[in-house]
N, C-alpha and C positions, 0 to 999 in steps of 0.2 A: 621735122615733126609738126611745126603750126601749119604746114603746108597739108599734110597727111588730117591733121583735126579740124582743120578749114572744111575738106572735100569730104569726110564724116557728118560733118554738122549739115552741110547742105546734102547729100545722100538721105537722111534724118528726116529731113523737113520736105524733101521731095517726096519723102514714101508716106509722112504724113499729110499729104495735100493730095496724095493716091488716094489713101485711107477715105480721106473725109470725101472725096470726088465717088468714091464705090457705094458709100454710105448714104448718101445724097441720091443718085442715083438709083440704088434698091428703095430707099422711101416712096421716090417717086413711080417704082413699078407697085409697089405695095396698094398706092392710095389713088391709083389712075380708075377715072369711072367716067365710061364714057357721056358724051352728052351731047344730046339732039341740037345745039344752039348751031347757027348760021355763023358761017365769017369764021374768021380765024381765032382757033382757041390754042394757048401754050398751057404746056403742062406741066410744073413745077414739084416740088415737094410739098407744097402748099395746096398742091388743088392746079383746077382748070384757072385760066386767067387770060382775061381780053391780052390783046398785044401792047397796051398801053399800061398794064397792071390791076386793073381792075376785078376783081375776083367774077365768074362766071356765076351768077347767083340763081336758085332757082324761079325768082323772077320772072329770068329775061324769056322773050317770045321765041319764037320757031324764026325770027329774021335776025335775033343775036341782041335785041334792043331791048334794055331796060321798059319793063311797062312800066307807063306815069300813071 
């Protein structure tokens, strides 16, 4: 039987780690806009984001770079 409620609890927490990964993922189709910047943009739940984390802001020029 701890064997049987062992293999439940982790069934459990797999299909919660499904849940939150589908969740996650619909966010990020929801809030996706595309954007003119140069160079590599990742796309999160959060928004567009340089590959270093930086958020893609409406700032940056047509080559991907922060205007100073």
């Amino acid at each position: 039987m701890d064997r049987l409620a062992a293999e439940l609890d982790r069934a459990r927490d797999l299909d919660t780690g499904a849940l939150a990964d589908a969740i996650e993922a619909i966010g990020v189709r929801d809030n996706y806009e595309p954007t003119d910047a140069d160079g590599v943009v990742v796309h999160d739940s959060e928004g567009a984001k340089r590959p270093d984390g930086r958020p893609v802001a409406a700032a940056d020029d047509r080559r991907g770079r922060p205007n100073r």
